[in-house]
Phi, psi and omega in degrees: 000336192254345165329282184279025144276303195310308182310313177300355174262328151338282178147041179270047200270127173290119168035061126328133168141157200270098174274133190306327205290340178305296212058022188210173155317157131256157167240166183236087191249140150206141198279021135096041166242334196333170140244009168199147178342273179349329171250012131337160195223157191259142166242130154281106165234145191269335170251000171055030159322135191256137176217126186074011199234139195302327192220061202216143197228112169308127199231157175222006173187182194238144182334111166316118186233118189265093171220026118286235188286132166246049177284322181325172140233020138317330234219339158282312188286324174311305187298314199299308195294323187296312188304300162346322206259291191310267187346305181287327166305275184351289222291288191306308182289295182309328164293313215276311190311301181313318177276338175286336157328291211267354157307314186306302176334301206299300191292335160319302212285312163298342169298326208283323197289311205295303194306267197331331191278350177289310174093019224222102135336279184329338203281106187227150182279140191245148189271330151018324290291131159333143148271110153296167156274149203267155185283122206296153208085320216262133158288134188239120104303301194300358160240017180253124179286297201307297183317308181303308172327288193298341184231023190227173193244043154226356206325353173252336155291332184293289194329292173274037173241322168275031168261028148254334169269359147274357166278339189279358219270313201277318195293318181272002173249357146313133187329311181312298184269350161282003169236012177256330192250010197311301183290022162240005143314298204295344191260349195260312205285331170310332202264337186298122152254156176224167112216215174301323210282294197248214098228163169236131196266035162322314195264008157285302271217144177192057160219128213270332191286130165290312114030267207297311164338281206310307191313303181295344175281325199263326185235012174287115166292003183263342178273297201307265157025295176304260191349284188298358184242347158244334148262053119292347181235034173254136222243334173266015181308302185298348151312292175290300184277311186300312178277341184284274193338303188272345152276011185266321173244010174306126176298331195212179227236135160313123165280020160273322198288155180280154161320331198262327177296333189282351202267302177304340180257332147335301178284291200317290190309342186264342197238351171084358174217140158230147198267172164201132195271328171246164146246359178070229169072158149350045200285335182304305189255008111359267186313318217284286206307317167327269207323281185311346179285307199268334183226171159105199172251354174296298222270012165291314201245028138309341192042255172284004188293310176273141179216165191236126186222182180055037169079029208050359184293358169200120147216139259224131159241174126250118213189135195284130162220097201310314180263032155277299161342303179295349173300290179296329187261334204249309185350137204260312188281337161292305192302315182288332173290303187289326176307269183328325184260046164188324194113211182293107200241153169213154185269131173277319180150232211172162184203154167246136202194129193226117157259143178273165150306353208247003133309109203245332197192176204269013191270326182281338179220124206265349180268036153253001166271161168303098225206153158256167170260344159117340203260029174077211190282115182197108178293097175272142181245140180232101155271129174298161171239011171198196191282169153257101172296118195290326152289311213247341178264027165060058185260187167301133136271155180229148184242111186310141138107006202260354164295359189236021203244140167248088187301121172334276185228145190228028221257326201242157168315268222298046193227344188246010168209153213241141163320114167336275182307341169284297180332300198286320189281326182252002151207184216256120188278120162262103210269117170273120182222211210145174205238178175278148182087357162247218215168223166182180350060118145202174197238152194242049149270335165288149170308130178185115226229107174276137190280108168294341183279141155156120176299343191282141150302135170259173185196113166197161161299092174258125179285184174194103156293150163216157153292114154025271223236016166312289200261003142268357177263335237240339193289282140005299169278009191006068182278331168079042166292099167292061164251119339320152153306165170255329186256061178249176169272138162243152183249315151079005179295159125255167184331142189253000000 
C-alpha cells in the first residue's frame, strides 16, 4: 500500500478531483498500513498541504465529466462515445454470463453421459467446471507460476488476481467446448502473440479504417473466441478493448496526415514512442519559466504549485505557462499526432518534474520499476528543457511494441509491475534521451520506467492527453484510474 502512495504522489492518483461544493483542494492520503485505496482519507485543504502523509496528491479541478451544456463538439462526441461504451458493456456481460451458462451446462451434461456409460452409481455430477488439460496449441500463461515468477516483480498477488480467469480459462478450454468452437479456434490461434503479460491481436487485422477494426473486434467469431478465454475478466474492457482497440490495431496513418506526420505516426503506433528532435514553439520563454518553477529560490516560494517527493529526489511543479499552453494545444502535428493514435482527444495538463541527484534507487521511486499506468491508450508528451544524456541523465525506457498488448488484467497493482529482466529480454528497450527542446510522444500503456541510475539532473515538461470521453467514463464507472494524473497544472481542454 504506501508502494502505491508513493505512486500516487508520482501522479498515479486514484479518482483524483475538486467537488465544488468542497470549496477547497482534495488530497488523497495515505499512511501506508491501508489494504485497500478506499481506506485512504480525502483531505479538503484550500491550501493543499501535504502533512503526514506517506502519498498524496493535490488536484486543481475535478475529472472532466460533460454534464451540463453539451453544444460544444468535444462534449457531444464525449457523451455519444460513453452511451457506447455504456451499451456495449450491458451487452458484453449479458452474452458472457449466457455463454458461461450454457458452458457450464455442457460440462454437467458431459459429466452426466460420462457417469452413465460407467454403469458407476457413486458417479456423481458437479456444477463446477473441471481443471482440463489445456489441449496442445492454446497458449496457458495464467497457470505456469514458474512463468508468473520470472516475470513479474509480484507474483504471488499476480497469481491471485487470475484465479477467475483461470476458472474462466479451464471452463472454455474444455473438451466440450473447445469442440464446439474448434474451427474458429483453429482460425484464431495461429494469428494470436502471447506471452506473460498479454496478448496482442495484431496480425487479425489489415485496415487503417477504425471503423472497419471495431466492427471485426466486435463481431469476429475467431476474436470472439479470444476474448472469452483471456480477456473476459478485466474489469476495464470498454476502455481497452472497445474505446482502445480499433485505434490500436488500425495498419496504416489516417490519409488526412502530411508525409512527415504519417511517418511519427507509423513509429508511435508500431513502438508506443515517437522521439522529436524540436518541438518548436516559443522554447526560450518555455524553458526560462519551466526551469525557475523547479530550481533556484522562486520555486521555494510557490508552495502548493510545487511539491517535493521520493525524499526530495523529484520535483514537481505546477504552474500555467501560457506558450507552452499554445504549444499543446494548437500545434498542427501534435494535434494530429494525438487524434489519430487515440481519437477526438483533450489536454488535461502539465507539469514540471525535475529529478535530482539525490535520486539513487527504485525504493525512492516506484516508476523506476518497469509499469504500466492501468488507464490503456494514453498520450504523455515529455519536452526536454536541456540535454538528456542517454547514460547519465534519468532518461525513459519504453519497452517497444507493448502499447499493442491486451494486458489479462489491469484492475489490481502487483498485476501492473514487471520484471527488468523478463522486460529486457522479450522486447526491444528504447532510452528517450535528447537534445533541449525536443522530446518525445509515448503512450503510456507500454511498459515503461524512468531511469533511476544517472548523475545527471533531469528537468522536463510533461503533458498528458486523453480521448474525449475516457476519464468520464472511467470516472463514472468508478474504475479508480488516474485519469486524469493528479499532480498536474489542468487545463481540461479539448484539441481545437
Amino acid at each position: 500500500m504506501a508502494e502505491l502512495a508513493n505512486d500516487m504522489a508520482m501522479g498515479e492518483t486514484v479518482d483524483s478531483g475538486v467537488d465544488p461544493s468542497d470549496g477547497g483542494m482534495r488530497i488523497l492520503s495515505c499512511k501506508g498500513h491501508e489494504e485497500d485505496l478506499k481506506e485512504c482519507e480525502w483531505i479538503v485543504d484550500s491550501k493543499c498541504q501535504i502533512d503526514e502523509a506517506v502519498g498524496a496528491a493535490c488536484t486543481s479541478a475535478p475529472p472532466p465529466g460533460f454534464y451540463g451544456d453539451e453544444t460544444g463538439t468535444a462534449e457531444q462526441k464525449a457523451r455519444i462515445i460513453m452511451d457506447e461504451m455504456w451499451e456495449w458493456e450491458k451487452m458484453i456481460q449479458a452474452t458472457f454470463q449466457m455463454k458461461i451458462s450454457n458452458a457450464r451446462n455442457d460440462e454437467i451434461r458431459m459429466e452426466g453421459k460420462t457417469c452413465q456409460s460407467a454403469g458407476d452409481d457413486t458417479c456423481t455430477t458437479t456444477k463446477e467446471p473441471k481443471n482440463y488439460v489445456v489441449p496442445d496449441g492454446i497458449p496457458n500463461a495464467l497457470h505456469d507460476m514458474e512463468l508468473i515468477k520470472s516475470a513479474f516483480l509480484y507474483p504471488e498477488g499476480v497469481s491471485e488476481t487470475y484465479s477467475d480467469l483461470r476458472e474462466r480459462f479451464s471452463l472454455f478450454v474444455s473438451p466440450s467446448n473447445v469442440s464446439k468452437n474448434e474451427d474458429d479456434l483453429s482460425k484464431a490461434l495461429p494469428k494470436l502473440q502471447w506471452n506473460a503479460y498479454g496478448v496482442n491481436l495484431a496480425n487479425f487485422f489489415s485496415s487503417s479504417s477504425t471503423e472497419e477494426v471495431k466492427d471485426k473486434l466486435l463481431n469476429s467469431p475467431d476474436l470472439a473466441s479470444i476474448y472469452d478465454i483471456y480477456l473476459s475478466s478485466n474489469a476495464h474492457n470498454a476502455i481497452h478493448y472497445y474505446l482502445d482497440s480499433p485505434y490500436r490495431y488500425r495498419t496504416a496513418a489516417p490519409s488526412n496526415l502530411d508525409a512527415k506526420t504519417a511517418e511519427k505516426f507509423e513509429i508511435l503506433q508500431r513502438d508506443g514512442i515517437v522521439m522529436f528532435d524540436d518541438f518548436g514553439g516559443d522554447i526560450n520563454a518555455i524553458i526560462e519559466q519551466a526551469m525557475a518553477s523547479v530550481t533556484g529560490p522562486v520555486h521555494l516560494k510557490l508552495k502548493n504549485e510545487t511539491i517535493a517527493s521520493s525524499g526530495g529526489a523529484v520535483i514537481t511543479s505546477r504552474i500555467p505557462i501560457a506558450p507552452l499552453e499554445d504549444l499543446l494545444l494548437r500545434d498542427p502535428t501534435i494535434k494530429a499526432l494525438v487524434e489519430a493514435y487515440q481519437g477526438p482527444s483533450m489536454l488535461h495538463g502539465y507539469k514540471t518534474t525535475r529529478m535530482t541527484s539525490v535520486l539513487e534507487s527504485v525504493s525512492q521511486y516506484n516508476a523506476g520499476a518497469y509499469h504500466h499506468d492501468r488507464v490503456g491508450r494514453r498520450l504523455k508528451l515529455f519536452l526536454f528543457l536541456h540535454d538528456v544524456d542517454c547514460t547519465e541523465g534519468h532518461p525513459t525506457r519504453v519497452a517497444a511494441g507493448t502499447n499493442n498488448v491486451l494486458y489479462y488484467r489491469t484492475e489490481a497493482y502487483p498485476s501492473t509491475r514487471f520484471d527488468d529482466d523478463y522486460v529486457q529480454s522479450n522486447y526491444k528497450i528504447i532510452q528517450a534521451c535528447g537534445k533541449k527542446g525536443g522530446g518525445f510522444l509515448f503512450d503510456t500503456h507500454t511498459l515503461h520506467k524512468g531511469t533511476v541510475e544517472g548523475k545527471d539532473e533531469r528537468t522536463v515538461v510533461i503533458a498528458e492527453y486523453h480521448n474525449v470521453a475516457k476519464c468520464s467514463f472511467s470516472h463514472e464507472s468508478g474504475f479508480g484510474l488516474p485519469c486524469p494524473g493528479g499532480d498536474m497544472y489542468r487545463v481540461d481542454a479539448p484539441l481545437p
